[in-house]
C-alpha positions in Angstrom: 21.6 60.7 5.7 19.6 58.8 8.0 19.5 59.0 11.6 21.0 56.9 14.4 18.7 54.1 15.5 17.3 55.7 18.5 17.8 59.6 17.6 14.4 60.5 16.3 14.6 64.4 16.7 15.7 64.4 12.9 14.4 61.3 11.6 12.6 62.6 8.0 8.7 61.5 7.6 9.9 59.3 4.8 12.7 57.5 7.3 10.2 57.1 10.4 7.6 55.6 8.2 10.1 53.0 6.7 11.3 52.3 10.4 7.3 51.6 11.7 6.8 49.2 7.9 10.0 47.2 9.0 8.6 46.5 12.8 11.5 48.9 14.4 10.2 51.0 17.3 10.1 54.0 15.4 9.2 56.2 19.1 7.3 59.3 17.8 9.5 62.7 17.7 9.8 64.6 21.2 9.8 68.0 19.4 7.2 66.8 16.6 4.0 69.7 16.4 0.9 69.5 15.0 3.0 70.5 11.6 4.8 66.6 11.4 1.7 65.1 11.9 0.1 66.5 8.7 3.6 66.1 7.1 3.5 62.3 8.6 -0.3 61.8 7.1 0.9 63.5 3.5 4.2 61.7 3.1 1.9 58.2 4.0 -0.4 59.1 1.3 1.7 60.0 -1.1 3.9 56.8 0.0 0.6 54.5 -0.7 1.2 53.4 3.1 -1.9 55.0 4.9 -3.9 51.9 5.7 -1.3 49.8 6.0 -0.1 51.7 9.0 -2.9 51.3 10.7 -1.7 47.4 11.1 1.6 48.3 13.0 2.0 48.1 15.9 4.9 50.9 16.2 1.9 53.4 14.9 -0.3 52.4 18.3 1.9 55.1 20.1 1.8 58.1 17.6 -0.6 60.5 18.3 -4.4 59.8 18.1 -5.3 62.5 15.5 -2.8 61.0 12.9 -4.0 57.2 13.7 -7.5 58.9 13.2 -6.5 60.2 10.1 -4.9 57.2 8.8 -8.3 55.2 10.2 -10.5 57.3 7.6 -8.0 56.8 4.7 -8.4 53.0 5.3 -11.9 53.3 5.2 -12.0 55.4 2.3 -10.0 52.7 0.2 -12.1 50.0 1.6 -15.4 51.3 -0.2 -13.9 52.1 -3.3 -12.3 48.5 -3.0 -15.3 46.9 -2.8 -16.9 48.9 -5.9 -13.6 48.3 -7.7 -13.8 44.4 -6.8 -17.4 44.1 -8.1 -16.2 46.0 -11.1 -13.2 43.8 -12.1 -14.9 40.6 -11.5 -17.3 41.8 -14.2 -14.6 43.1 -16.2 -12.9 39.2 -15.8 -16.2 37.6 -16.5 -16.5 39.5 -20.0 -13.3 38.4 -20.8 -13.9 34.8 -20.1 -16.8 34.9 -22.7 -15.0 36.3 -25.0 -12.4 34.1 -25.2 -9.9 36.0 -24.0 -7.1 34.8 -22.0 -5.2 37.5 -19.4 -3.4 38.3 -16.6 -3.8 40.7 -13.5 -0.5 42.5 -12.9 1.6 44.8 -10.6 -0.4 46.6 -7.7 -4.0 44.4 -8.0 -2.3 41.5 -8.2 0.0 41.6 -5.0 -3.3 43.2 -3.3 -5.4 40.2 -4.2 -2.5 37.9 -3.5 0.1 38.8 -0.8 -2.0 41.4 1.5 -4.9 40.5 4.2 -7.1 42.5 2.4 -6.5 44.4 -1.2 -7.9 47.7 0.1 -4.0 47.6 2.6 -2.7 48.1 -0.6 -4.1 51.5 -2.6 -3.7 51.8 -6.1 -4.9 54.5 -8.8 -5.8 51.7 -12.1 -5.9 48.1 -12.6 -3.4 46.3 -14.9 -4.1 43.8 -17.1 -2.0 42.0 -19.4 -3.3 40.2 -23.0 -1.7 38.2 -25.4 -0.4 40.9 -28.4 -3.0 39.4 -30.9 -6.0 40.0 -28.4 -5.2 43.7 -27.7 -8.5 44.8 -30.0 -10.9 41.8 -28.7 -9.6 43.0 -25.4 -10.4 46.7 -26.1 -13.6 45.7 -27.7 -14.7 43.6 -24.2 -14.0 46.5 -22.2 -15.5 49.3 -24.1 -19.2 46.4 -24.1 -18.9 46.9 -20.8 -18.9 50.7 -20.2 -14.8 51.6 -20.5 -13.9 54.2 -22.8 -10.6 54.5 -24.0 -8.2 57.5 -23.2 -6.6 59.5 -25.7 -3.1 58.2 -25.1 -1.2 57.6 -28.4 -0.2 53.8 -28.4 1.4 51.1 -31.5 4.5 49.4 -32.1 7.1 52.0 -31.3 5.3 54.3 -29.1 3.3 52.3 -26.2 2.3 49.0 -25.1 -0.5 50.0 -23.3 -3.8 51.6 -23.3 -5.8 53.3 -20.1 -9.9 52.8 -20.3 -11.5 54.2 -17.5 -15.5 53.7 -16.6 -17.7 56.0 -14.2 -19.8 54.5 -12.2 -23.6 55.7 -10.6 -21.7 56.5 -7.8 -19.1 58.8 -9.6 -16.6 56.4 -8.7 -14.1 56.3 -11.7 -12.8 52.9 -12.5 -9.4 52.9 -14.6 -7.9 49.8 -16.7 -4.3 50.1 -18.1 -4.4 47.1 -21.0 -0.7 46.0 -21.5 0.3 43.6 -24.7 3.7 43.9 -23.0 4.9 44.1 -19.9 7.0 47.5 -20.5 7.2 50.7 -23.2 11.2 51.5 -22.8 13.0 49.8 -25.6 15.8 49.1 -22.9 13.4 46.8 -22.0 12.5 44.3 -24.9 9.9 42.0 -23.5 11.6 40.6 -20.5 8.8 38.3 -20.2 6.2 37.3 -22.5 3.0 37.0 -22.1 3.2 32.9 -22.7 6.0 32.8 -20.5 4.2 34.3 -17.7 0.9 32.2 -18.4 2.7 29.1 -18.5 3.3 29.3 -14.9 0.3 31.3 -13.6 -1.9 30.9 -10.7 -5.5 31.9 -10.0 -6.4 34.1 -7.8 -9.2 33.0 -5.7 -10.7 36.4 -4.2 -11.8 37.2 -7.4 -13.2 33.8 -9.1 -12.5 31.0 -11.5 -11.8 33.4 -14.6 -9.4 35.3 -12.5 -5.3 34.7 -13.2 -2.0 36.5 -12.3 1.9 35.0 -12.4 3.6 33.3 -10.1 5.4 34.8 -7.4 8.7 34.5 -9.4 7.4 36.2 -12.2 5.3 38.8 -9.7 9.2 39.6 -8.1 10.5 40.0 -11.7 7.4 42.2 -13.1 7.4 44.6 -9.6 11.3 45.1 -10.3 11.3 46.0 -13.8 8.6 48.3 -13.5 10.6 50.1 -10.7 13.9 50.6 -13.3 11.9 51.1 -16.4 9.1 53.0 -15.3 9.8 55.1 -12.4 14.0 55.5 -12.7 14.6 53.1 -9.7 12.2 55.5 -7.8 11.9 54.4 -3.6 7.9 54.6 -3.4 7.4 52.7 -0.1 4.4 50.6 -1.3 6.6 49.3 -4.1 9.4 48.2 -1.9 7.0 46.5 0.6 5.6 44.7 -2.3 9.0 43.5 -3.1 8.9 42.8 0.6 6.0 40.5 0.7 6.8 38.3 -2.6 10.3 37.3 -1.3 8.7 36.2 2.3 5.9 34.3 -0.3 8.6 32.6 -1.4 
């Protein structure tokens, strides 16, 4: 269970981080080693919180080699960022001349939208979401571009989505999960269409005219759903704060 506010001689990695996100104290162990940091820095990672930490304030009076730490994972997902901006903003621009409407989704989306700056809020692919009748124009946009599709099985019963990935001079490895629908589990027969979520959709400006995600409703709605029907309700801290930041949007 978790610990008294104030008794932090057992408070887990997972707990103390939560505390510092929600602007508590969170006062750094008195018996911590070198051991908790590392365990602190892995559990941030793994939580998707690392650079975001480096914002709060609670985290100015943990030790200086784990706010080091956390400093270089900031930095690190600031360049890749900026290559995966200049990438996407292609990627949007091809699908403007094609004629092909979409939607960013999920973790890009609430970077762009709801953080100070997208590279606060790490992510492993981008998400994009067509109409069902432009899931091959889509495909064929993004493989004229340089994307290759993975080998993931995908049609009516199986998947609603298909990952293309494209590596750069760099060796940076761009990833693209094209969605037709919003979820695979059956339980989940298109909560929201793509129409229904166009018909209310804003643009995003960070990333130019041909850029467009949903509204912040629809955001809420889509970062829920993916929680129960993707990752069994799973408490990934990123996720929560995301669900954090789109009710204080609204």
């Amino acid at each position: 269970g978790a610990a008294r506010r104030g008794d932090v001689t057992a408070v887990p990695s997972e707990a103390l981080l939560a505390m510092a996100l929600r602007g508590d104290a969170a006062p750094w162990p008195l018996d911590a080693d070198t051991a908790f940091e590392t365990t602190m820095l892995l559990a941030a990672e793994q939580h998707g919180v690392a650079p975001l930490l480096t914002s709060v304030p609670a985290v100015r009076r943990w030790p200086n080699t784990l706010q080091l730490a956390l400093r270089t994972v900031r930095r690190d997902e600031a360049v890749l960022e900026a290559v995966r901006r200049g990438l996407l903003i292609r990627l949007l621009e091809a699908f403007q001349q094609a004629g092909i409407r979409c939607l960013l989704i999920k973790g890009a989306h609430v970077a762009y939208m709801q953080y100070p700056q997208p590279w606060l809020r790490p992510r492993f692919d981008t998400d994009l979401l067509v109409a069902p009748g432009d899931r091959e124009r889509a495909g064929a946009a993004l493989r004229s571009i340089g994307y290759v599709p993975s080998n993931q099985v995908s049609g009516v019963l199986v998947a609603h989505q298909l990952q293309y990935a494209r590596r750069d001079r760099l060796g940076v490895t761009d990833t693209i999960d094209l969605h037709w629908k919003i979820t695979n589990p059956h339980l989940f027969p298109d909560p929201l269409t793509f129409d229904e979520l166009m018909a209310t959709a804003r643009t995003i400006p960070p990333l130019g005219k041909p850029a467009w995600g949903p509204s912040n409703v629809h955001a809420l709605i889509l970062a829920c759903v993916h929680r129960v029907a993707h990752h069994q309700n799973s408490d990934l801290l990123i996720w929560l704060y995301d669900i954090h930041l789109l009710i204080n949007a609204m």
